[in-house]
TORKOL-4160 file (C-alpha; in steps of 0.2 Angstrom, whole numbers, padded with zeros to 4 digits, m for minus):
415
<pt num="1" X="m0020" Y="0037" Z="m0146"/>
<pt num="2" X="m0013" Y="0037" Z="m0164"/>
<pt num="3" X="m0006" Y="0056" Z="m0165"/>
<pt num="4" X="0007" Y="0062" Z="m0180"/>
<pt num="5" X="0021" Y="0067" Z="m0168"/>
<pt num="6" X="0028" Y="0080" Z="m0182"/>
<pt num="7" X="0014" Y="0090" Z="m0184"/>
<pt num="8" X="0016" Y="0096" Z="m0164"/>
<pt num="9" X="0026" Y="0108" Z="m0153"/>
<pt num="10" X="0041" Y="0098" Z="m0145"/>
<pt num="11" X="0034" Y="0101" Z="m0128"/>
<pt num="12" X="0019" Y="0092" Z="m0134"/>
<pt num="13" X="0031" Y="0078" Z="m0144"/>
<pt num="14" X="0038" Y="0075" Z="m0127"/>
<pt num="15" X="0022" Y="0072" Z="m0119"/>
<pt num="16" X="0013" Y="0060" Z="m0131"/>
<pt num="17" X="0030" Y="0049" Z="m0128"/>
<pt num="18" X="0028" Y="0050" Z="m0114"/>
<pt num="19" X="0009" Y="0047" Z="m0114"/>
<pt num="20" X="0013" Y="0031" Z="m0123"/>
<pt num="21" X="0021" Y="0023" Z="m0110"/>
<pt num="22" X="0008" Y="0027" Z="m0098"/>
<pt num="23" X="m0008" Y="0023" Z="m0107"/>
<pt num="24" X="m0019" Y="0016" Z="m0092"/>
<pt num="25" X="m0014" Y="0032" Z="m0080"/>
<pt num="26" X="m0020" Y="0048" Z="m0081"/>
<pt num="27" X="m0002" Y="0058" Z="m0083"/>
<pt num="28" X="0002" Y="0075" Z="m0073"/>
<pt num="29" X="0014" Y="0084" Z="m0083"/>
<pt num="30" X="0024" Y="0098" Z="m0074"/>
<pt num="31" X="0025" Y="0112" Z="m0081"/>
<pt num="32" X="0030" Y="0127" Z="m0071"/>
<pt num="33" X="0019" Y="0128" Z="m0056"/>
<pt num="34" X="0005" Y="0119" Z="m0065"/>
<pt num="35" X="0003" Y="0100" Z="m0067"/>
<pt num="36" X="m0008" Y="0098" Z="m0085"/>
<pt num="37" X="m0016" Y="0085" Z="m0092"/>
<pt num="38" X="m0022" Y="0083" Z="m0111"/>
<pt num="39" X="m0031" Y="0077" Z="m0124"/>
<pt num="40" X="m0044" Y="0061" Z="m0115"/>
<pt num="41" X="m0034" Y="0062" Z="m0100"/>
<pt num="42" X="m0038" Y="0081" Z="m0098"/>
<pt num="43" X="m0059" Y="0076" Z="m0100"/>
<pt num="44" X="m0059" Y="0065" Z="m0090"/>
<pt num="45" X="m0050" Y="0073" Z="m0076"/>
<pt num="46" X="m0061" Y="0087" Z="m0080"/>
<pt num="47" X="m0078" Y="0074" Z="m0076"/>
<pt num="48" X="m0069" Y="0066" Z="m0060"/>
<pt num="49" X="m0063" Y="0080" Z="m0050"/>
<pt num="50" X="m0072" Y="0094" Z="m0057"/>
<pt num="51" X="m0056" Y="0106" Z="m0063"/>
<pt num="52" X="m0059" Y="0117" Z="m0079"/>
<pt num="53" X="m0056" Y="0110" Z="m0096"/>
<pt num="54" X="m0048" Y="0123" Z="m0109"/>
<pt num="55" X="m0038" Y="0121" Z="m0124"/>
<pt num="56" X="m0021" Y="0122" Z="m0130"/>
<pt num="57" X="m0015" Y="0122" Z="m0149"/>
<pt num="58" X="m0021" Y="0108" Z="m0162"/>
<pt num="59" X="m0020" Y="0092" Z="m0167"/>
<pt num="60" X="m0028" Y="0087" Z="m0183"/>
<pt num="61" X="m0036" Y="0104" Z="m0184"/>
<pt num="62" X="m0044" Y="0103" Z="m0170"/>
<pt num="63" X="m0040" Y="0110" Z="m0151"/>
<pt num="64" X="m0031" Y="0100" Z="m0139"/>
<pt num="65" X="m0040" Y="0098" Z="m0124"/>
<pt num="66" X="m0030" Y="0103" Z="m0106"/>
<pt num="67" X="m0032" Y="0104" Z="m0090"/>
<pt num="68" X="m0023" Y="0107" Z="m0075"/>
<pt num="69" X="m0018" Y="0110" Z="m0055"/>
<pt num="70" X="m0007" Y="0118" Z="m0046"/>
<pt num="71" X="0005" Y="0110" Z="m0039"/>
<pt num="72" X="0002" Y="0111" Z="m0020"/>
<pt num="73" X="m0014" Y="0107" Z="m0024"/>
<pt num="74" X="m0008" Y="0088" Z="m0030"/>
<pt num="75" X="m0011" Y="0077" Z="m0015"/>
<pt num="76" X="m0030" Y="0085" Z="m0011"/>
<pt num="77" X="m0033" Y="0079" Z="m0032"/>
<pt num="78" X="m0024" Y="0063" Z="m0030"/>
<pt num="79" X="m0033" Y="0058" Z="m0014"/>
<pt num="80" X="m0050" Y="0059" Z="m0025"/>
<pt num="81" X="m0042" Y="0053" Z="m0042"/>
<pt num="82" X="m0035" Y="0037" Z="m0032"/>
<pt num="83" X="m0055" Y="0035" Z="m0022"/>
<pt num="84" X="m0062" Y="0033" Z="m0038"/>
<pt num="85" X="m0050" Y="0019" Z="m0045"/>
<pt num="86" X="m0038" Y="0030" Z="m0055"/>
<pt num="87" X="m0020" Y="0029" Z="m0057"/>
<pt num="88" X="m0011" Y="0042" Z="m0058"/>
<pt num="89" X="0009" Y="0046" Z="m0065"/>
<pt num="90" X="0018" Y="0059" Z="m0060"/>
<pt num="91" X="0027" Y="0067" Z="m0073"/>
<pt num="92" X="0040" Y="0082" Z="m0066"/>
<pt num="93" X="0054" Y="0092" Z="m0075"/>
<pt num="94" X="0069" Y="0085" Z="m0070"/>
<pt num="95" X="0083" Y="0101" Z="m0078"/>
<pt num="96" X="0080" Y="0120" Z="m0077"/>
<pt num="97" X="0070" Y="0129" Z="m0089"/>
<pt num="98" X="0082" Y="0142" Z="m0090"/>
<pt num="99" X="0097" Y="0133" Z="m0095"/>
<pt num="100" X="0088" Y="0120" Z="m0108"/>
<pt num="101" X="0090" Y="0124" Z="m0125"/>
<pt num="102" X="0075" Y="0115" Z="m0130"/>
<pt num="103" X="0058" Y="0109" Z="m0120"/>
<pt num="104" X="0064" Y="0105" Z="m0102"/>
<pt num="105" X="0069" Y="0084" Z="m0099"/>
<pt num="106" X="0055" Y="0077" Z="m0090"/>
<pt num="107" X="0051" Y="0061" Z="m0080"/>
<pt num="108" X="0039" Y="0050" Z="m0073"/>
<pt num="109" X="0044" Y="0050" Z="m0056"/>
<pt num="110" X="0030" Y="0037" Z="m0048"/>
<pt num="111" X="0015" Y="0030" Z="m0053"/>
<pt num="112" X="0002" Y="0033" Z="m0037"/>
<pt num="113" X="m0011" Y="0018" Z="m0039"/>
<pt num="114" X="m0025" Y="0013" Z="m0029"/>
<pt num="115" X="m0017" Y="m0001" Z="m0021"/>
<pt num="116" X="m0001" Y="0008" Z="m0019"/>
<pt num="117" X="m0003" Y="0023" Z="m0008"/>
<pt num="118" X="0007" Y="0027" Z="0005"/>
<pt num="119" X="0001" Y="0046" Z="0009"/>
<pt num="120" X="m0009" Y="0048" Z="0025"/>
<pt num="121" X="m0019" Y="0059" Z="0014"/>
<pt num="122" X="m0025" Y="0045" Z="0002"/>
<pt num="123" X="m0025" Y="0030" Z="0015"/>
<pt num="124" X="m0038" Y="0024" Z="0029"/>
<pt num="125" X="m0029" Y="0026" Z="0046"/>
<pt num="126" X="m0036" Y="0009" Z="0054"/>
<pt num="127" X="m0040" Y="m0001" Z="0037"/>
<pt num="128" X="m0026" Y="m0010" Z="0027"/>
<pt num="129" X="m0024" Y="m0004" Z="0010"/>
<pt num="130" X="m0017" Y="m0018" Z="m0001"/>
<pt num="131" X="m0012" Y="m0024" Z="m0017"/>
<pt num="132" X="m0014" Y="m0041" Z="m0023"/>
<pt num="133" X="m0009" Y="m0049" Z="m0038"/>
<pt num="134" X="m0017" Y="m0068" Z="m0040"/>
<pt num="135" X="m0014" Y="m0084" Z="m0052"/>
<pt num="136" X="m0025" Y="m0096" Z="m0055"/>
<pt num="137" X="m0026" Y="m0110" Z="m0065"/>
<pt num="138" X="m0039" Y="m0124" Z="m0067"/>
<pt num="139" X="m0046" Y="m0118" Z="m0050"/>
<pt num="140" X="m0028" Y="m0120" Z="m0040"/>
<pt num="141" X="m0024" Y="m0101" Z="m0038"/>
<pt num="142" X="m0011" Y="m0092" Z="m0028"/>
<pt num="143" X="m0014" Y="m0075" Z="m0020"/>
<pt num="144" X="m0002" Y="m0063" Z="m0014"/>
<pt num="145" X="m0006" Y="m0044" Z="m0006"/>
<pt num="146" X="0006" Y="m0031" Z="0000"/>
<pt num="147" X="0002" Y="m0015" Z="0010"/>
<pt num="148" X="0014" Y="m0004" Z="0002"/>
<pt num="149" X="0013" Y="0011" Z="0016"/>
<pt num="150" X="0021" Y="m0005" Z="0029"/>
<pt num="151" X="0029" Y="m0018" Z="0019"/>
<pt num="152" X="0018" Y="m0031" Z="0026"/>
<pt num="153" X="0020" Y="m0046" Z="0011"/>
<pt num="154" X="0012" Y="m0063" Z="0013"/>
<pt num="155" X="0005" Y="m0076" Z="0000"/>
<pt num="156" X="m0005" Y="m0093" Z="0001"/>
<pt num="157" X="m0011" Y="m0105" Z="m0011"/>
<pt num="158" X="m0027" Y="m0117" Z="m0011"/>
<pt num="159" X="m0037" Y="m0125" Z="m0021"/>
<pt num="160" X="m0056" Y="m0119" Z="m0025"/>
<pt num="161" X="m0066" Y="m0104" Z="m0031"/>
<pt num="162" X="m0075" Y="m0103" Z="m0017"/>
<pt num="163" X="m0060" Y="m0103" Z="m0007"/>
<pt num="164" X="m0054" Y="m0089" Z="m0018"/>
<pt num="165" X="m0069" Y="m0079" Z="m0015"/>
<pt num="166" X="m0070" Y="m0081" Z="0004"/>
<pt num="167" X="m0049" Y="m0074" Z="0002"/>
<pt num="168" X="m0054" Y="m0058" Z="m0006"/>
<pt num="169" X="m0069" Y="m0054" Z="0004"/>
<pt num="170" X="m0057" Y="m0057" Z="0019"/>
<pt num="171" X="m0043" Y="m0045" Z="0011"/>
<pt num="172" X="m0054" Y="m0033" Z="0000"/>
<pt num="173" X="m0038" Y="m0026" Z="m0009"/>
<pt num="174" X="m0039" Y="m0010" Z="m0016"/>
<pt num="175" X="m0032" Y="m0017" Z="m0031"/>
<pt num="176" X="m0031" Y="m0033" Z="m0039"/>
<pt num="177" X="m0016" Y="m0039" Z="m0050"/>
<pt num="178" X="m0022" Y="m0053" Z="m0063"/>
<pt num="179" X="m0014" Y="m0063" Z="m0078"/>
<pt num="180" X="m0024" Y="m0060" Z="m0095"/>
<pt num="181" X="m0027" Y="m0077" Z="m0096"/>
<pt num="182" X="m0036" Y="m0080" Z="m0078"/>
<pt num="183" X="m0049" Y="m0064" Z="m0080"/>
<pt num="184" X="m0061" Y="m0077" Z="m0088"/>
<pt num="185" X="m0062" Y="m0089" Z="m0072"/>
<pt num="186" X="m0064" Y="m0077" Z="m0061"/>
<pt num="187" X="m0078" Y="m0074" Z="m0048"/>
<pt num="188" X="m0087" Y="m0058" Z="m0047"/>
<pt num="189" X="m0078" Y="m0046" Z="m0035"/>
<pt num="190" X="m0079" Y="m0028" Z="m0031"/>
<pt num="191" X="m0059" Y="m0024" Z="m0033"/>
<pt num="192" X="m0051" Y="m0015" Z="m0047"/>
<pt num="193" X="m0042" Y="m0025" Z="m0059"/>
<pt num="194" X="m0025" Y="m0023" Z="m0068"/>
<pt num="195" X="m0021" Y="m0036" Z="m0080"/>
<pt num="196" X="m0004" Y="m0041" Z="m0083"/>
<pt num="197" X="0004" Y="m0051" Z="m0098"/>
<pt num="198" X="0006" Y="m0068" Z="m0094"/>
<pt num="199" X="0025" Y="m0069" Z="m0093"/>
<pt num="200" X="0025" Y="m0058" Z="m0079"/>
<pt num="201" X="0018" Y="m0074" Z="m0068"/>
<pt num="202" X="0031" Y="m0085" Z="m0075"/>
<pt num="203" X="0042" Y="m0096" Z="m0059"/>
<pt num="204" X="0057" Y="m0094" Z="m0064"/>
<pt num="205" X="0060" Y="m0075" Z="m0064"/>
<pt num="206" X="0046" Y="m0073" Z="m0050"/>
<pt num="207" X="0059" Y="m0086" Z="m0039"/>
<pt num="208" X="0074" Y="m0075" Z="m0044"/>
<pt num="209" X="0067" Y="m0058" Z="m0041"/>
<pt num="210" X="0060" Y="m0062" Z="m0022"/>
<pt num="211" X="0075" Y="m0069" Z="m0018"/>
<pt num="212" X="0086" Y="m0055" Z="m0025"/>
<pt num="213" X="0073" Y="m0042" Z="m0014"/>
<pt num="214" X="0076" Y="m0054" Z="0002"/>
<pt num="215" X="0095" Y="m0058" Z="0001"/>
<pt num="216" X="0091" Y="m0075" Z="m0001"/>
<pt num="217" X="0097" Y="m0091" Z="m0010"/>
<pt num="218" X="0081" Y="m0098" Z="m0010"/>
<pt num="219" X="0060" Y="m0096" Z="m0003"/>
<pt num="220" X="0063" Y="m0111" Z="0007"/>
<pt num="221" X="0067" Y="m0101" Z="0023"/>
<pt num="222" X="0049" Y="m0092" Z="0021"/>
<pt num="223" X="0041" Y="m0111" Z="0019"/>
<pt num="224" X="0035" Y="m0105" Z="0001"/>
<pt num="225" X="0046" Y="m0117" Z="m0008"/>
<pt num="226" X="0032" Y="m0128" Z="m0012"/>
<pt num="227" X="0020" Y="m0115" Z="m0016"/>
<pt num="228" X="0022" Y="m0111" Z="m0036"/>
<pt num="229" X="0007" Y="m0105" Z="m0039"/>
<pt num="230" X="0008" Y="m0090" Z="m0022"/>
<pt num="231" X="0028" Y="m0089" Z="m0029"/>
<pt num="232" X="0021" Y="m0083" Z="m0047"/>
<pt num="233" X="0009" Y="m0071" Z="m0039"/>
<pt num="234" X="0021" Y="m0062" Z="m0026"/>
<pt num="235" X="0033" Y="m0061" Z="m0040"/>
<pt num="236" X="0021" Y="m0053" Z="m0052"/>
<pt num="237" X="0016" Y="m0041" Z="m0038"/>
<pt num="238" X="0034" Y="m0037" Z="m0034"/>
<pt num="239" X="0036" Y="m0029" Z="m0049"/>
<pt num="240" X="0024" Y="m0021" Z="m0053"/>
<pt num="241" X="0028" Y="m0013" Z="m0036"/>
<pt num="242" X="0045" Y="m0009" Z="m0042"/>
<pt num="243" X="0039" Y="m0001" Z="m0060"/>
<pt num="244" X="0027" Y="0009" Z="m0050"/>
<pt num="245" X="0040" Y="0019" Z="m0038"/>
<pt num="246" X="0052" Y="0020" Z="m0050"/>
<pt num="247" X="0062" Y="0016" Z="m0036"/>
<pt num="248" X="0071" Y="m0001" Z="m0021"/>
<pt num="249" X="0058" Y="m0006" Z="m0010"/>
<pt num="250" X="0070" Y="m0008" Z="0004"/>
<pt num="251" X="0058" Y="m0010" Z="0017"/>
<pt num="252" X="0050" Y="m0027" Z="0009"/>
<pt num="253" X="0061" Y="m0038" Z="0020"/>
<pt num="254" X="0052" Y="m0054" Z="0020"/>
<pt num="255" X="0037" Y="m0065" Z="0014"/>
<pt num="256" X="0024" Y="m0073" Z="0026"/>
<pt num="257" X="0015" Y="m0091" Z="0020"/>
<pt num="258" X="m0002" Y="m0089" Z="0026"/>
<pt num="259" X="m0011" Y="m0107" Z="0028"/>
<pt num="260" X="m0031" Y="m0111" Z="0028"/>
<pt num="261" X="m0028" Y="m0125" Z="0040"/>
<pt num="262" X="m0022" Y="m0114" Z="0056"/>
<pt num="263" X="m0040" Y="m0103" Z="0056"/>
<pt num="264" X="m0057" Y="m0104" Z="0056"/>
<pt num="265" X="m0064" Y="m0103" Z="0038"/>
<pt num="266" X="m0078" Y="m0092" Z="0034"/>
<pt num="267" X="m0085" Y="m0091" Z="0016"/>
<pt num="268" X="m0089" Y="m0074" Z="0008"/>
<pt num="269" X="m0104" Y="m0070" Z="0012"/>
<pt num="270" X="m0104" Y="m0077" Z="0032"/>
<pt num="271" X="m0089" Y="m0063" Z="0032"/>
<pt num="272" X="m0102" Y="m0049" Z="0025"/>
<pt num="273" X="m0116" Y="m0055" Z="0036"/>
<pt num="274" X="m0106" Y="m0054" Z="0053"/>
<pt num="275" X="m0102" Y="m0037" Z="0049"/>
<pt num="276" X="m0084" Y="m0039" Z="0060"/>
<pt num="277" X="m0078" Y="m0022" Z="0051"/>
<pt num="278" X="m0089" Y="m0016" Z="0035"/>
<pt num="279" X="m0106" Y="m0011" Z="0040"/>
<pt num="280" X="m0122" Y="m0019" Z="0028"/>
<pt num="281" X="m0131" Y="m0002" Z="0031"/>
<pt num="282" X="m0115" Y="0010" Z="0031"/>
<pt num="283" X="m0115" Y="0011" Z="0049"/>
<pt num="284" X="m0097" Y="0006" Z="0056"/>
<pt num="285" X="m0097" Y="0011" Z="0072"/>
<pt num="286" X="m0110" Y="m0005" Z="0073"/>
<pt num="287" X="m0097" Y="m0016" Z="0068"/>
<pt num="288" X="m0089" Y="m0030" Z="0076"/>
<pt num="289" X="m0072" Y="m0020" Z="0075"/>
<pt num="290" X="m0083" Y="m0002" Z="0078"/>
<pt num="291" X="m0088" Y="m0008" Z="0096"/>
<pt num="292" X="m0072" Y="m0017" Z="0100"/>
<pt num="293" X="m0058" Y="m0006" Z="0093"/>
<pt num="294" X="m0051" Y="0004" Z="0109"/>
<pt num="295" X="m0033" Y="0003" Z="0102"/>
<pt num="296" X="m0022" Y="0017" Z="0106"/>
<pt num="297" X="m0013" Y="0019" Z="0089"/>
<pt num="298" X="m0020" Y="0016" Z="0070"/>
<pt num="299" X="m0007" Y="0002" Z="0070"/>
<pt num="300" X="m0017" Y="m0007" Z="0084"/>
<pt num="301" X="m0034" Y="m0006" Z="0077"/>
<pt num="302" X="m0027" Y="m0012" Z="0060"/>
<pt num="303" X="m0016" Y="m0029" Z="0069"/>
<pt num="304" X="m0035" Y="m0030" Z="0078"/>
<pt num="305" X="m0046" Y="m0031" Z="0061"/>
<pt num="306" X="m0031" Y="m0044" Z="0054"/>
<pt num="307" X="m0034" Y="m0055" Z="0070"/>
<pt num="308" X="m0056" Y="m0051" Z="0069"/>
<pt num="309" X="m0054" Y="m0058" Z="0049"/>
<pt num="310" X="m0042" Y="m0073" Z="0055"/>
<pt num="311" X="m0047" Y="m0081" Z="0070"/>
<pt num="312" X="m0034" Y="m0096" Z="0075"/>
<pt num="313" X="m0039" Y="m0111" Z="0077"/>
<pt num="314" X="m0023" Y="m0116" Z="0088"/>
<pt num="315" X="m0024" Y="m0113" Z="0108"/>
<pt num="316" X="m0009" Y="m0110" Z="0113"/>
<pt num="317" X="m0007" Y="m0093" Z="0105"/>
<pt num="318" X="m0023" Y="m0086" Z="0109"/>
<pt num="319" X="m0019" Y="m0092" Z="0128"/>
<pt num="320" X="m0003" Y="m0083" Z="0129"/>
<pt num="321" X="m0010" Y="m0068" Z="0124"/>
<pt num="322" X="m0024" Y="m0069" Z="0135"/>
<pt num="323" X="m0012" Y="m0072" Z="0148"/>
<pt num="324" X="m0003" Y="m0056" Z="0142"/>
<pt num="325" X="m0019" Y="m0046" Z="0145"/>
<pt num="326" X="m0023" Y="m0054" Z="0163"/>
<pt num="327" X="m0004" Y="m0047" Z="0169"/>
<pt num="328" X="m0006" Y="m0030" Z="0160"/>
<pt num="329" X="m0023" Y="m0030" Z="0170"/>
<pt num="330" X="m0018" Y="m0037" Z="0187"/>
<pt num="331" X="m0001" Y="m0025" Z="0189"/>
<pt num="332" X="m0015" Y="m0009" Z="0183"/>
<pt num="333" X="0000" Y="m0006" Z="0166"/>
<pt num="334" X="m0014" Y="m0007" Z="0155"/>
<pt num="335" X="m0018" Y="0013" Z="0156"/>
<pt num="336" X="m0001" Y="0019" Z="0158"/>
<pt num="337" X="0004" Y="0009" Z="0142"/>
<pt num="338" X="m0011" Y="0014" Z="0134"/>
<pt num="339" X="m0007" Y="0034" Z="0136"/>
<pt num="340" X="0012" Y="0029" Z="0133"/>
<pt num="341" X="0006" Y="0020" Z="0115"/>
<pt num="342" X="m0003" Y="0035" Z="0111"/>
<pt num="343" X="0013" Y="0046" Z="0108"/>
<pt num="344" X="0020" Y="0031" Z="0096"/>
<pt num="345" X="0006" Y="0037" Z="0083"/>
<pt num="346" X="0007" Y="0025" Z="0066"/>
<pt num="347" X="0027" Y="0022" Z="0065"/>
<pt num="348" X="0022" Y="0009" Z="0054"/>
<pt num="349" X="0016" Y="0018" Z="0039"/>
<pt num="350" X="0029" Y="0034" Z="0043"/>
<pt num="351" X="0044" Y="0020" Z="0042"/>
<pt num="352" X="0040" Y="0013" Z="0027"/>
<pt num="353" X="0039" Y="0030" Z="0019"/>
<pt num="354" X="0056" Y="0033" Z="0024"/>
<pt num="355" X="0061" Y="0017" Z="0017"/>
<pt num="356" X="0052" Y="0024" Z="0002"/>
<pt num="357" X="0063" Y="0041" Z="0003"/>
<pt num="358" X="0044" Y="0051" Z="0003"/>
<pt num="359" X="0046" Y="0055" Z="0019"/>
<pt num="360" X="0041" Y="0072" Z="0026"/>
<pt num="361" X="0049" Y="0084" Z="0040"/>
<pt num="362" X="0032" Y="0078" Z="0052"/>
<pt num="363" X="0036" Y="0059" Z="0048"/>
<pt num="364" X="0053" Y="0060" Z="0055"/>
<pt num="365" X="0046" Y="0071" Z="0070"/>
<pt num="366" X="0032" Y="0057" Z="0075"/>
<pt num="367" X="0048" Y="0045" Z="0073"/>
<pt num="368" X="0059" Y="0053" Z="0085"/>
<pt num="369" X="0042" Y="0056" Z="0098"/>
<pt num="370" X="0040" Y="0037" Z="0096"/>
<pt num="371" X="0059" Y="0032" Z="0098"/>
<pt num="372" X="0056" Y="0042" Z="0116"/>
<pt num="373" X="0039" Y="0032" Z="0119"/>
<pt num="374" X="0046" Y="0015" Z="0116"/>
<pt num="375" X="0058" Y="0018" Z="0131"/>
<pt num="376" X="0044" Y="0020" Z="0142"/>
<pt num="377" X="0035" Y="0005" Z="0132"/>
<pt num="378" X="0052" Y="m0005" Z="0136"/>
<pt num="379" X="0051" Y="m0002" Z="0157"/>
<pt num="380" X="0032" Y="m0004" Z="0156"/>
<pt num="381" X="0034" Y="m0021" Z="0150"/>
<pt num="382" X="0050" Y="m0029" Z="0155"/>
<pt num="383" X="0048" Y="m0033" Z="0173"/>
<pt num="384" X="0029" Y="m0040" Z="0170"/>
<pt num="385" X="0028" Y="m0060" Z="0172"/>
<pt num="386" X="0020" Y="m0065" Z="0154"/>
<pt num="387" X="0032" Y="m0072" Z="0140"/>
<pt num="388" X="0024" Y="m0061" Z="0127"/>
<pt num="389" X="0026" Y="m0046" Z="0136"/>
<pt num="390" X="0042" Y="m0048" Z="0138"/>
<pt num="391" X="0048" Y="m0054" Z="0121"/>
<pt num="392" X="0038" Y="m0037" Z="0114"/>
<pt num="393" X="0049" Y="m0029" Z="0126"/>
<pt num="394" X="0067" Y="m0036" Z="0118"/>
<pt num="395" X="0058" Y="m0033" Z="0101"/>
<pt num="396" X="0053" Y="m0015" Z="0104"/>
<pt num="397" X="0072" Y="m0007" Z="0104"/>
<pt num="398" X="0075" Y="0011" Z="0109"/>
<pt num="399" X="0090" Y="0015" Z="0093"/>
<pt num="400" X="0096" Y="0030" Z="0105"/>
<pt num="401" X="0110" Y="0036" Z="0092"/>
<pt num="402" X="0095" Y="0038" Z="0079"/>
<pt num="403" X="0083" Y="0047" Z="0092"/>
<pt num="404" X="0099" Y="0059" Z="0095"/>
<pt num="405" X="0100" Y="0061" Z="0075"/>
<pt num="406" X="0081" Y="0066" Z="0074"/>
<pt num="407" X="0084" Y="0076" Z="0089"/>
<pt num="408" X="0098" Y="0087" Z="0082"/>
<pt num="409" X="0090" Y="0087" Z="0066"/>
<pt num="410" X="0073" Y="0094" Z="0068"/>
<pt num="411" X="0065" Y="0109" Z="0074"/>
<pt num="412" X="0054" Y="0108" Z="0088"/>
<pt num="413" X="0036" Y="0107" Z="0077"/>
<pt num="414" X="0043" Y="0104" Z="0057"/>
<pt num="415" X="0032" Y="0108" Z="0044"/>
């Protein structure tokens, strides 16, 4: 957009600026108890979500289309803005109106994305929500996702476009980070894609800025050392996380390697035809995962989809968690645990947003309900005779000066 600043208000001055750093996201610019959009950003919100398009002053002699929400309206808009594919910045006053001499400093404060949600509003409570960022040349690629809303990070790297292609049926990432240079080679998939310049993939500065978000001197730790390719990926997506919150992403603790030889390989289109958790005719209760998913938390029935589109290859796992089952089963835990896991609810996705500082008063409240559940969890599992069980048991932690925080801290119900 090629607008002559002078010929505008300064409040409009401020947001064409501002606009300019933002072309690819539909801005919402606070102001008051509105968030407006203008100009092409206005129409199109306008088409998307069906608000009102008016008008406000000129530019170029003609009328400056606007639209706008209110702003406790924003997370019902953004959930339907982000299921259509947009990104969204949020632009919000940041002085008071009353005191400023001129227009009122304003900043982007975050940049919602599809593959960057973390809101219950705008995710799918038993499906990951991820964002992948991939570089490829000369058919070797490296792929990395995120789920943002639980800091789950993991890369690989092979060899092979149809390798590629079975990878992002398996993860179906909401949003696809790609180098300008590798759009060209890429198969046909059903993903939004973000280019990026090429320099954000270089291996130097992706090495650096991974190991500066793990504390680390080095990847090797993570056994991603030898992996340039799924190093230059996680370090592209690791920024664009970063640029997108405005913000640390503290709760980004570690980096998992991910390698084709441990499972069973299934190429792209056996994945859709087995129908293990996306229905061919729209029916997901007829899924592989719709018949089997009698998980007691969101969290569960996501770890059960990871394990449905990855299944090992190496017996000792699946054996010790087979065994796990059989003891739940024989000592009759299984429904205890079961109503016990229920009062957890997704600590997950409510941690990572505290990590995130968006947490909310009822995110903290399911928190302090699930630091009192995994007590329970703890005696339920502890005295049973399976080395899984009781390694989930040491691992679960009760954090008793943190419950007694939420405790004092909180109402009974919080808004």
């Amino acid at each position: 957009m090629s607008v002559d600043l002078s010929s505008h208000t300064p409040v409009m001055q401020q947001y064409l600026r501002i606009k300019a750093q933002y072309p690819d996201a539909l801005v919402f610019y606070r102001m008051g108890d509105f968030y407006e959009l203008f100009f092409d950003d206005a129409k199109r919100a306008s088409r998307l979500i069906d608000i009102t398009l008016t008008a406000r002053g000129q530019s170029g002699g003609a009328p400056i289309p606007m639209a706008g929400v209110p702003v406790h309206t924003l997370d019902n808009y953004l959930a339907r803005l982000v299921r259509k594919g947009e990104s969204v910045a949020i632009c919000e006053q940041m002085g008071d109106p009353s005191k400023s001499k001129g227009p009122v400093d304003r900043q982007v404060v975050r940049v919602v994305t599809p593959g960057t949600v973390t809101d219950d509003a705008l995710l799918e409570e038993r499906r990951d929500t991820l964002l992948a960022a991939l570089c490829l040349e000369s058919e070797r690629f490296g792929l990395a996702w995120l789920e943002l809303s639980s800091g789950r990070f993991s890369v690989i790297e092979a060899q092979g476009i149809e390798a590629l292609t079975a990878e992002l049926e398996r993860l179906r990432p909401a949003e696809l980070l790609v180098s300008e240079q590798a759009t060209k080679q890429l198969p046909h998939i059903n993903t939004r894609l973000r280019e990026r310049p090429v320099w954000h993939f270089d291996l130097d500065a992706s090495t650096r800025g991974l190991c500066e978000q793990f504390g680390t001197r080095d990847l090797a730790g993570f056994g991603a050392q030898e992996r340039p390719f799924a190093i230059r990926a996680a370090g592209c997506l690791l920024q664009y996380v970063r640029d997108t919150q405005k913000a640390a992403v503290p709760h980004l603790k570690s980096l998992r390697v991910e390698d084709r030889s441990e499972v069973v390989l299934l190429d792209a289109a056996t994945r859709r035809n087995l129908e293990l958790d996306i229905s061919l005719a729209d029916r997901p209760e007829c899924t592989l995962a719709g018949v089997l998913d009698h998980t007691a938390t969101a969290m569960g029935g996501r770890e059960l989809r990871r394990w449905m589109h990855r299944p090992l290859r190496t017996n000792a796992p699946l054996q010790k968690r087979l065994h796990a089952i059989e003891t739940l089963i024989d000592s009759g835990r299984h429904r205890e645990l079961h109503d016990v896991l229920r009062a957890v609810g997704d600590i997950e996705r409510g941690l990572a947003r505290v990590a995130l500082k968006s947490a909310r008063p009822r995110d903290l409240a399911q928190l302090r309900a699930a630091l009192a559940a995994l007590t329970e969890v703890q005696a339920l599992l502890g005295d049973q005779d399976s080395p899984l069980l009781q390694e989930l048991a040491l691992q679960a932690g009760t954090h008793p000066e943190c419950h007694d925080l939420l405790k004092r801290a909180l109402i009974e119900t919080p808004p």
